[in-house]
N, C-alpha and C positions, 0 to 999 in steps of 0.2 A: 504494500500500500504506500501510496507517496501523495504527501500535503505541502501543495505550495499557497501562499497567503500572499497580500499584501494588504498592509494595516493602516490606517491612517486616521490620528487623534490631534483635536485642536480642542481646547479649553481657556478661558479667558473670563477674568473676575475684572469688574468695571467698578470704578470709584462712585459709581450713582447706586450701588445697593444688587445689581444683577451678574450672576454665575452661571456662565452658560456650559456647558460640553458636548461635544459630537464625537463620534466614532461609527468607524464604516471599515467593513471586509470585504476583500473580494480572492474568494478561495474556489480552491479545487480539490480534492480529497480524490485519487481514485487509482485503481488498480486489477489484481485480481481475486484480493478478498482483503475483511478489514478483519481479522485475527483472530480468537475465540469469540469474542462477541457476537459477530454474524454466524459465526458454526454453521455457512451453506461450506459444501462442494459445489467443485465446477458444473456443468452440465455435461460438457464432451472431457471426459476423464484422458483425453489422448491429445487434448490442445488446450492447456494452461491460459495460452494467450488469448484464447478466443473467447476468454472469461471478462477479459481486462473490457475495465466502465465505472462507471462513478459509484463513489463508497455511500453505502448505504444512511453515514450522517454528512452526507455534501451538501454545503450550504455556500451557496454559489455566491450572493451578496447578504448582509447582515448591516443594519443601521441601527444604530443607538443615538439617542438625544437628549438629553435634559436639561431644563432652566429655571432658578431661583432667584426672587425677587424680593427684597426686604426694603418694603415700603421705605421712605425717609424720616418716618415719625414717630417718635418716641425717645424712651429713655438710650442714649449714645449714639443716637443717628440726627442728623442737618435738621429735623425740625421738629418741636413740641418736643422736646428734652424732656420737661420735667412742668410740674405742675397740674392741675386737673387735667386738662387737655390731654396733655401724656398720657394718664391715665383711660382715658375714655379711647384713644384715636391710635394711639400706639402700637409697637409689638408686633405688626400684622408683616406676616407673609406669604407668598405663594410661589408653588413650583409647578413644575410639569414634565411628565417624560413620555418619551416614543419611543420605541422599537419593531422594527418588520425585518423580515428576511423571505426569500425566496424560497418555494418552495421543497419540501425534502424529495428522494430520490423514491422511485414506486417500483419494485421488482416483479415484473408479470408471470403468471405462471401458469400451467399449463396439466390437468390431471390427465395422463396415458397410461392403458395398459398396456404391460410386458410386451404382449402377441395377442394381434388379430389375425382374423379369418378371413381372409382373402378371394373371392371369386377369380378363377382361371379366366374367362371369358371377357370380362368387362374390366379387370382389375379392382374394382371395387369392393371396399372393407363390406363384409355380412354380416360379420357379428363379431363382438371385442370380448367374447371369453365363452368356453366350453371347446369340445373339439370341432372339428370344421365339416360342416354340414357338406354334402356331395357336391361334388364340382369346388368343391373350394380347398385354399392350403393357408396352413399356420407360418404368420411369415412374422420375422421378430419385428415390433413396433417403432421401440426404442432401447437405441442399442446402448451399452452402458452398464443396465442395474445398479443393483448396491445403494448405499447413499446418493447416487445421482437419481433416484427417483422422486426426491425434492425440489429435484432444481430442476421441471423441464418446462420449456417454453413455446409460445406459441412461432408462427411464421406472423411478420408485420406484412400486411397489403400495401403494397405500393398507390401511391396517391390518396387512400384514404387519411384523414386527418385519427389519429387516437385518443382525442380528447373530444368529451359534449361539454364539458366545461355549465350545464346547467342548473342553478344553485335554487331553480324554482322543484326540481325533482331529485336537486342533490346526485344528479348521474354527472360522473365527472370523467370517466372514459368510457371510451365506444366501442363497445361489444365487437362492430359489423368489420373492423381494421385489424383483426386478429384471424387468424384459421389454423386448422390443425396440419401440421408437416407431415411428409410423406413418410410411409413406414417406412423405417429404419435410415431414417435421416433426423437431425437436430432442427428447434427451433432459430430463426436466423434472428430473433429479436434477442437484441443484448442486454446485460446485467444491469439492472437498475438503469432501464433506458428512458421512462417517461418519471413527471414527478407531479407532484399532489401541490393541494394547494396553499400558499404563503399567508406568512402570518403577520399582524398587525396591529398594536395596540396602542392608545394611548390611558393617562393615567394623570392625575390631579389631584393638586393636596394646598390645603390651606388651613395656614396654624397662626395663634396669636401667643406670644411670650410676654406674662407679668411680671416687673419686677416686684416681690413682697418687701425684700430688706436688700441690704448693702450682699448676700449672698445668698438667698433663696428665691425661689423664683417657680412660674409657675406656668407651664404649654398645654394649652391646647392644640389639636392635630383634625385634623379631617381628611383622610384619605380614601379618594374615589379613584377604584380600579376598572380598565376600561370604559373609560367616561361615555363614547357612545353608544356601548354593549353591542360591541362587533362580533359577531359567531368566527370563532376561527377554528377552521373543519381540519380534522387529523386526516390522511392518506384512505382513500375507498379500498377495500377488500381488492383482490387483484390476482382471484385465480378463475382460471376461466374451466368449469368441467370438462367431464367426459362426457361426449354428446354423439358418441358412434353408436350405431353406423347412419343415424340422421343428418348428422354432419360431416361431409365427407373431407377427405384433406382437400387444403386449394380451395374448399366454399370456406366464406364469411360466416361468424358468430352471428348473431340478433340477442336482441334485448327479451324476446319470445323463448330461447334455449338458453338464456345465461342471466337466471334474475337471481338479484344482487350483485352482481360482477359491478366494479365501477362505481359503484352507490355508495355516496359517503353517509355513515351511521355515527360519527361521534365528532366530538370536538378535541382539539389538542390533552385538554384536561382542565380538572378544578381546582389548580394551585391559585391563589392568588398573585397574580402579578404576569402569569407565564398561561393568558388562556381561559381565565374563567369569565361568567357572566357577569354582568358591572355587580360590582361589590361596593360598601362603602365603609369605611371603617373608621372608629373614632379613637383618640386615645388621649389620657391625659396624663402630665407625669410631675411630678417636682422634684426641684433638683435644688440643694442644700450645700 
């Protein structure tokens, strides 16, 4: 596996009260596996290279941002120092952060059996398990076995697009741009070849700071996560059945023989900060 980056941070604190930082990636992760963590094999146990494609956590561009702003008023800031005012108008601040990245890497796959059944006459698959019915021969499907029974892949259709990318039905690859490989030949769609979709959030927080005495002191916090409550969807499922002998090699999937394929069913997750629905959190502390 081989990771090349290139990183780039600017940060700058302003004598008027505001603290900005940016940070941005633009990486590549990729090879022919990313080490126990993924635990696939290859697909063609007899061509390593033919493995090589982007790593399973490729994260192509990555943005960070965030900005704080500490009002001018109050106690040690340019105005209303001290006195009621101070009190009432003081202490107030606010920030904000973003982060998106592009989306992660989708591994397509592909359920065959071992050996079908073969018609002499027409070449066409009869049936994908039991012995072979007359006029027909047992011909191996997918050559390999072993642990490469994980890893098999479809054949990608030329000029079809692999993506529906539609967030009103949640299908976000296209069943019809996929087809099953000819016996005893491999899938020509490579390793982590299409990807899911990008994430994006923003986040906001607004706190006031009391001074009580010459060293105690007293914050309130308000922090809104995901302020817009943006759905941000985890990678759709991405194995496409066994669907012989109705689907022959060379014909296209449909959405009529492969349901769920492609259907995104969850969100990234419900951590706070990394994905969840807007959240608001309050907090209060003092400090002595």
């Amino acid at each position: 596996d081989t990771y090349n980056a290139l990183h780039l941070s600017l940060s700058r604190r302003f004598t008027t009260g505001l603290t900005t930082s940016l940070q941005y990636s633009w990486s590549h992760s990729y090879g022919t596996t990313q080490g126990s963590n993924e635990a696939l094999t290859v697909q063609n146990p007899f061509c390593f290279d033919c493995e090589k494609g982007d790593g399973p956590a490729d994260i192509r561009h990555y943005f960070y941002a965030h900005a704080l702003y500490e009002f001018p008023l109050g106690k040690g800031r340019r105005h209303l120092a001290s006195g009621v005012a101070s009190a009432l108008f003081g202490g107030w601040t606010i920030g904000g952060v973003a982060n998106g990245r592009t989306g992660l890497p989708t591994n397509v796959f592909l359920a065959r059996p071992d050996v079908v059944n073969v018609d002499r006459a027409t070449d066409r698959i009869v049936s994908a398990a039991g012995p072979p019915p007359a006029g027909a021969l047992a011909v191996i499907n997918t050559p390999g076995g072993g642990a490469t029974r994980a890893t098999r892949r479809p054949d990608l259709i030329a000029g079809v697009s692999p993506y529906i990318k539609d967030r009103t039905s949640r299908q976000w690859l296209n069943p019809t741009a996929f087809s099953v490989p000819a016996p005893g030949t491999y899938g020509n769609l490579g390793r982590n070849a299409l990807r899911g979709p990008g994430f994006l959030q923003f986040d906001l927080m607004l706190g006031r700071r009391l001074f009580l005495r010459e060293r105690q002191s007293l914050e309130f916090r308000t922090e809104i996560f995901n302020v817009v409550n943006r759905a941000n969807f985890s990678n759709a499922p991405a194995t496409l059945p066994n669907d012989l002998p109705r689907t022959q090699p060379g014909q296209p999937f449909s959405l009529f023989t492969t349901p769920g394929f492609g259907v995104i069913t969850s969100t990234v997750g419900r951590t706070i900060g990394l994905g969840t629905s807007r959240q608001i959190q309050l907090g209060l502390r003092y400090s002595f």
